[in-house]
N, C-alpha and C positions, 0 to 999 in steps of 0.2 A: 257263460258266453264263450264262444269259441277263437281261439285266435288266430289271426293268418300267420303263414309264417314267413318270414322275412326273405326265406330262401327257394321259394316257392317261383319251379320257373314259369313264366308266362309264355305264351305262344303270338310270336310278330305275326303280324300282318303281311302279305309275299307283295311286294309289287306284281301286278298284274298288266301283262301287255297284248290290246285287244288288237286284232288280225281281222278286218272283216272283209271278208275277199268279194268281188264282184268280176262275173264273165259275160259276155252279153249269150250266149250258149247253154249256161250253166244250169237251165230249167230242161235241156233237151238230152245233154250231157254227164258220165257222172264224173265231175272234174274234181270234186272231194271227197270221191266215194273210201278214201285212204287217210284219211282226215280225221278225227275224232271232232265233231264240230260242239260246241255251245258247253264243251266238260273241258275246264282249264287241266293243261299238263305242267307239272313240276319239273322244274329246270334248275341244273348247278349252275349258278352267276358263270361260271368258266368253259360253262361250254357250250361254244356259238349254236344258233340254232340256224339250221342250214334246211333252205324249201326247194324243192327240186322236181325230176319225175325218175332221179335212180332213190331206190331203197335202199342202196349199201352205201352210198354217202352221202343220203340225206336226211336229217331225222323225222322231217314233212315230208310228204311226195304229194304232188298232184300228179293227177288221174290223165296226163294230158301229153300227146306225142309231140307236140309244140312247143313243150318247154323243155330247158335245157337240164342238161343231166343233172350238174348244179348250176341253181339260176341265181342264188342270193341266199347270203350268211348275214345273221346279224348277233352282232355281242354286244352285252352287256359290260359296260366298266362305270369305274364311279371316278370325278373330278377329284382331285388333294383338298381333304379337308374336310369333303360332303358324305354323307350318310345318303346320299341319294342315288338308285340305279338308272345310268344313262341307257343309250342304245345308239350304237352309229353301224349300217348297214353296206355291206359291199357286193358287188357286183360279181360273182361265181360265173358269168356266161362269157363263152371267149367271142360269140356268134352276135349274141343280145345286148342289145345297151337295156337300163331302170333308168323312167326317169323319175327324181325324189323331189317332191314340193316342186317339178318343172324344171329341174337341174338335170342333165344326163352327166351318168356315170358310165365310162368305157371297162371293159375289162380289168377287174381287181382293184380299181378304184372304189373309195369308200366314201361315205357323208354321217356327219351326227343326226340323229332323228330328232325332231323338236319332239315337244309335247304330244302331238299328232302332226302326222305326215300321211301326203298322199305316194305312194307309187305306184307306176305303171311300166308294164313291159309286157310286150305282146297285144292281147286283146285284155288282161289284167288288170284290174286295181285293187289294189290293199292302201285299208283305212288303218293306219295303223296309229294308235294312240294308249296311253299309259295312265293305269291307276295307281298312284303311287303307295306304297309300302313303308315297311320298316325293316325288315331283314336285307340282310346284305348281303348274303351266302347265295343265297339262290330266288327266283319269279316263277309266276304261272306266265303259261302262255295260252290265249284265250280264241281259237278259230269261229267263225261266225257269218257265214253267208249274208250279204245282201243283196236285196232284190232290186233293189236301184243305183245307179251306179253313182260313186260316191260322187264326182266328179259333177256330174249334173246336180244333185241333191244341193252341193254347197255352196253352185251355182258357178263353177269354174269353167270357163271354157277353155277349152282342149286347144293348145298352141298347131294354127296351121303353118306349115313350111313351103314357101313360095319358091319355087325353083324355076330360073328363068332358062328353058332350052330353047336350040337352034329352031324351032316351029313357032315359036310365042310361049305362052305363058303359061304353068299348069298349076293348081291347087295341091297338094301330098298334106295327108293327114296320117300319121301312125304309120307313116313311109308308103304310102300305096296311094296311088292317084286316084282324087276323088271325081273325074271328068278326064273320061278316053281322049276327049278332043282339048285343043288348046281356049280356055277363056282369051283371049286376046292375042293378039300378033303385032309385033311391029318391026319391022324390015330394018329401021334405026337404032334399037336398042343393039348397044355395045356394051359388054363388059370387061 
């Protein structure tokens, strides 16, 4: 019988952190054409991963004149005590707000990423959620197209922002008026 041997190293497990991006364009578009999609890449724990549309400072690029040169960096760190790799995300666009889990973040402002987070910036959203692992040095990071937009699938509705101008009343979704003309008017409204 053969024996193992005591000092025999084993191979961790990477935490895995899945990216699954949705565009409503993105069938017409090739906005990941720069992407390596559904093949995870190996990542040093220390070095943020930064998604963008410059290729000399981003390690991601979309395919896309919309986004910002760098749009969003996310690093990895681990809590005092825990074996476990976190993720908290920051906002690289001076132009763009993300918003995370419905929270906006302004320029270089950052948030911790739970379990799974949604974000959104632009006409974008990343499903981003984590397999967890055991090594602690470094993660995969794992890209992946979806066809439906996360947002609708988990059944979220997309926060409308009611802005009350000098004409009456308009609807702004994703900053851009959803109705040329005003839904309602009223001569009385002061603010």
């Amino acid at each position: 019988m053969l024996a193992v041997s005591q000092t025999m190293v084993t191979e961790e497990s990477l935490t895995c952190l899945h990216v699954q991006l949705y565009h409503p364009d993105q069938s017409t578009q090739p906005l990941y054409s720069l992407l390596r999609m559904s093949q995870p890449y190996k990542i040093s724990a220390e070095d943020p991963i930064r998604l963008g549309r410059d290729g000399q400072s981003c390690s991601f690029v979309l395919n896309d004149g919309r986004v910002s040169r760098k749009q969003l960096s996310i690093q990895a760190y681990r809590k005092a005590g825990s074996p476990d790799l976190r993720f908290s995300v920051q906002n690289m666009s001076q132009r763009g707000k993300i918003m995370v889990n419905g929270y906006e973040l302004g320029h270089l402002e950052q948030a911790d990423l739970e379990e799974k987070a949604l974000l959104r910036f632009g006409k974008y959203e990343l499903l981003i959620w984590k397999e967890p692992g055991e090594a602690q040095d470094s993660f995969e990071v794992l890209f992946e197209k979806l066809n439906v937009s996360p947002s609708r699938e988990m059944g979220i509705d997309l926060p409308c922002r009611i802005a009350v101008m000098d004409t009456g009343v308009r609807n702004y979704q994703n900053g851009s008026p959803m109705s040329p003309e005003p839904l309602e008017s009223d001569e009385n409204l002061y603010m």
